[in-house]
One Martini backbone bead per residue (centre of mass of N, CA, C, O) as a GRO file, in nm:
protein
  101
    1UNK     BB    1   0.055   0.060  -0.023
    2UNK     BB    2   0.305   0.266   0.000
    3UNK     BB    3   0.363   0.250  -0.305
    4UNK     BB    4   0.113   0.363  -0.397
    5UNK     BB    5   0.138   0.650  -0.226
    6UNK     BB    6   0.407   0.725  -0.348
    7UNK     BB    7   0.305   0.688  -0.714
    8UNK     BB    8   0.119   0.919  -0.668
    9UNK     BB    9   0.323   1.158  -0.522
   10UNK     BB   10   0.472   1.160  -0.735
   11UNK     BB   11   0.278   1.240  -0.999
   12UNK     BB   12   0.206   1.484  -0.882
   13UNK     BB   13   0.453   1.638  -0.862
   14UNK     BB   14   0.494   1.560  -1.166
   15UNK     BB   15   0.259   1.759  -1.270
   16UNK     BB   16   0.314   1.989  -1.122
   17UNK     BB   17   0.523   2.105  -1.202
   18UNK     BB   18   0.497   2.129  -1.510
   19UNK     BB   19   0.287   2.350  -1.483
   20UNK     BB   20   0.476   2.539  -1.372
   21UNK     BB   21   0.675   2.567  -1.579
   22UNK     BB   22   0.435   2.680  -1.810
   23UNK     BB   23   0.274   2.883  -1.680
   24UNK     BB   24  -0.011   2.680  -1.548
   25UNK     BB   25  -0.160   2.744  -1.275
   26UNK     BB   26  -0.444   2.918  -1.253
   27UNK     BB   27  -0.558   2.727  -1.470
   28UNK     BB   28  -0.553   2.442  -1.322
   29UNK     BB   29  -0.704   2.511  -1.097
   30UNK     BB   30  -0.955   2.600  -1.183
   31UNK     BB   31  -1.009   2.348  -1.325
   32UNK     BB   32  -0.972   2.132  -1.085
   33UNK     BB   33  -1.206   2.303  -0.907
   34UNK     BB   34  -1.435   2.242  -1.160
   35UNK     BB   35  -1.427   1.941  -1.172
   36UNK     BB   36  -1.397   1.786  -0.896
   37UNK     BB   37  -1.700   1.672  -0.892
   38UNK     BB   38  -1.637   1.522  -1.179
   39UNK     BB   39  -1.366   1.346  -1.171
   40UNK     BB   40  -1.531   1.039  -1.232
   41UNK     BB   41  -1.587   1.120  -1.541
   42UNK     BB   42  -1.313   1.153  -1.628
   43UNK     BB   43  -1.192   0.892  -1.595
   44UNK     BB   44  -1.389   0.753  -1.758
   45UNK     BB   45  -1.330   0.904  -2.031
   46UNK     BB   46  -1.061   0.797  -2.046
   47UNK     BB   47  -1.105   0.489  -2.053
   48UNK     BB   48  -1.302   0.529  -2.317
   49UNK     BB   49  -0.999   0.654  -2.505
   50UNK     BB   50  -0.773   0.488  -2.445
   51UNK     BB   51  -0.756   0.304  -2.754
   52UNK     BB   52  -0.689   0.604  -2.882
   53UNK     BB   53  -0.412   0.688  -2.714
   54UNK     BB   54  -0.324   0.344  -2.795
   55UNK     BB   55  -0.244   0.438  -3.083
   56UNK     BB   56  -0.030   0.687  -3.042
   57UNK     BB   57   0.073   0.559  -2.731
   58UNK     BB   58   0.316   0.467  -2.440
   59UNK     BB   59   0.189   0.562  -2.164
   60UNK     BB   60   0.154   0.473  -1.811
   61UNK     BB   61   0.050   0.766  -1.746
   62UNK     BB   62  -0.247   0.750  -1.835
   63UNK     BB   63  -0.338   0.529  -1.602
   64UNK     BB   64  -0.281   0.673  -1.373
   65UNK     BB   65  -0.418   0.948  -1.380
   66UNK     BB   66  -0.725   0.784  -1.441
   67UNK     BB   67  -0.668   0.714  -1.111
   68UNK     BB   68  -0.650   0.961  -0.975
   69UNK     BB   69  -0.926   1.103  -1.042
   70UNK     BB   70  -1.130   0.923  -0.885
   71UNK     BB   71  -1.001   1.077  -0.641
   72UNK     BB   72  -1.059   1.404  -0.501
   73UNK     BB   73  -0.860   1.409  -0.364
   74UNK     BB   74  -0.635   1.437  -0.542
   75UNK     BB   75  -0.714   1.694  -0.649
   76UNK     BB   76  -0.630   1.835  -0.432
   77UNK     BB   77  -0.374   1.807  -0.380
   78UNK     BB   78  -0.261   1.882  -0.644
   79UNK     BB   79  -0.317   2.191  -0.601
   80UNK     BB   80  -0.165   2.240  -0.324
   81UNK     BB   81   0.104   2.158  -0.551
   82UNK     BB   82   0.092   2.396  -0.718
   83UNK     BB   83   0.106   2.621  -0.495
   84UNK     BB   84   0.361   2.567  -0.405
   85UNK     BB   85   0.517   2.602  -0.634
   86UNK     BB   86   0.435   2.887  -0.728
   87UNK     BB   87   0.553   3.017  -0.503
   88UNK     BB   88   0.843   2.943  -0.535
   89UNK     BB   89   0.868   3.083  -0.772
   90UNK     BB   90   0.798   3.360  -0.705
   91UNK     BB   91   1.038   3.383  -0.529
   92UNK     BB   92   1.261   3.355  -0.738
   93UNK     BB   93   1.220   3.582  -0.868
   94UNK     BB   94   1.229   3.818  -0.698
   95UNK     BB   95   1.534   3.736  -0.644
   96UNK     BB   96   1.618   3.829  -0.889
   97UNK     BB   97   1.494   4.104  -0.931
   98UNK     BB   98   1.614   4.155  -0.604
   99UNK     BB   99   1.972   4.100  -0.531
  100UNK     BB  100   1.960   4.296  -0.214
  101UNK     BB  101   1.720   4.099  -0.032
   0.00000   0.00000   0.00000
């Protein structure tokens, strides 16, 4: 089980990342926030695009992603942890722009 919970928190770290890279973080919550009511029809939805989009990918992480999904927890977490990393971010940039501070 903490495989499992292990590969999870990998994951959404990984996302979070990546979306902050993007500078879409902002985007991602307004969407995740407003999803997450419905967040196991995305997963379904998910499930039934499977064989299209394993036509054209081979990515385990399509899979990962579709069962992250199923909980709305897993949608919080995701939330909390771009939030944390756009933290971050804006600190560096500050930093940045400010190195007398």
């Amino acid at each position: 089980m903490s495989d499992i919970r292990d590969r999870r928190e990998e994951l959404i770290d990984r996302i979070a990342r990546r979306v902050v890279e993007m500078r879409l973080g902002m985007v991602a919550i307004v969407m995740l926030e407003s999803a997450k009511p419905i967040s196991f029809l995305g997963n379904q939805a998910m499930i039934f695009f499977q064989p299209f989009y394993r036509t054209f990918f081979t990515s385990p992480l399509y899979d990962e992603f579709a069962s992250l999904l199923e909980d709305r927890e897993n949608i919080e977490l995701l939330i909390q942890r771009i939030e944390k990393y756009e933290e971050e971010y804006e600190r560096k940039e500050r930093a940045q722009d400010d190195p007398g501070h």
